[in-house]
N, C-alpha and C positions, 0 to 999 in steps of 0.2 A: 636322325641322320648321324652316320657314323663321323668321329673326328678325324679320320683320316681313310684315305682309300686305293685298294692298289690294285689291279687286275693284270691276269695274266695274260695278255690278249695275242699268245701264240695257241692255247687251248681256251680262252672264252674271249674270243673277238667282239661278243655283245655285252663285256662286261657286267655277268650275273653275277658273280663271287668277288665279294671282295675278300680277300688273303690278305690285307693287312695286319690281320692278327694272327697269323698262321706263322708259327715258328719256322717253316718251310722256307717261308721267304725274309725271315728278319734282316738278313744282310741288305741285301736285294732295299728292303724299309728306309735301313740305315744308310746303305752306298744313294739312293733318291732324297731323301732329307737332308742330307752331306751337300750335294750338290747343289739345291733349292738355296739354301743358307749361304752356302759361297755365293753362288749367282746374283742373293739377294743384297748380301757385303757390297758384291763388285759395281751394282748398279746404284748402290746408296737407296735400296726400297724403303721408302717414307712407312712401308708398314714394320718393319724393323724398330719405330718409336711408336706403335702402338696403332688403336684406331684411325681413319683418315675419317674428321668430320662431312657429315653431308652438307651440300648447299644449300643455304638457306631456301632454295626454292626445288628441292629434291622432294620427291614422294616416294612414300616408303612402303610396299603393301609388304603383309604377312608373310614369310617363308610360307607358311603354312594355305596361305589364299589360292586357288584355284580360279577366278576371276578377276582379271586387272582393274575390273570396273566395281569390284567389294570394296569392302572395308578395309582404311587405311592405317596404318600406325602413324601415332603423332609422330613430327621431322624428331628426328634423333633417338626414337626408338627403334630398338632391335630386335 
């Protein structure tokens, strides 16, 4: 899975392409990142210090799982 993602969705409304890495749109990158980061200053986002621990009684499946009923990650695995 890509670490970042951006679509242009005036020409791909089904979000096929991600342009993230596309020099085309680096400002475009930088002016959404910009904003994210202010936005996340002004509301004091707890992910700003880092991970937010899971609840001790949280269950965790795989990104990767395609069954909610498979196999789970131990709590606090990522």
């Amino acid at each position: 899975m890509a670490q970042e993602e951006l679509y242009d969705l005036t020409f791909d409304p089904a979000e096929g392409g991600n342009v993230a890495n596309d020099a085309a749109y680096a400002g475009v990158l930088a002016e959404m990142k910009s904003r994210l980061d202010n936005w996340m200053r002004r509301t004091s986002d707890p992910l700003l210090s880092g991970d937010i621990p899971l609840p001790p009684t949280a269950r965790l499946w795989s990104v990767d799982a395609t069954d909610p009923a498979g196999p789970m990650l131990p709590t606090g695995a990522r």
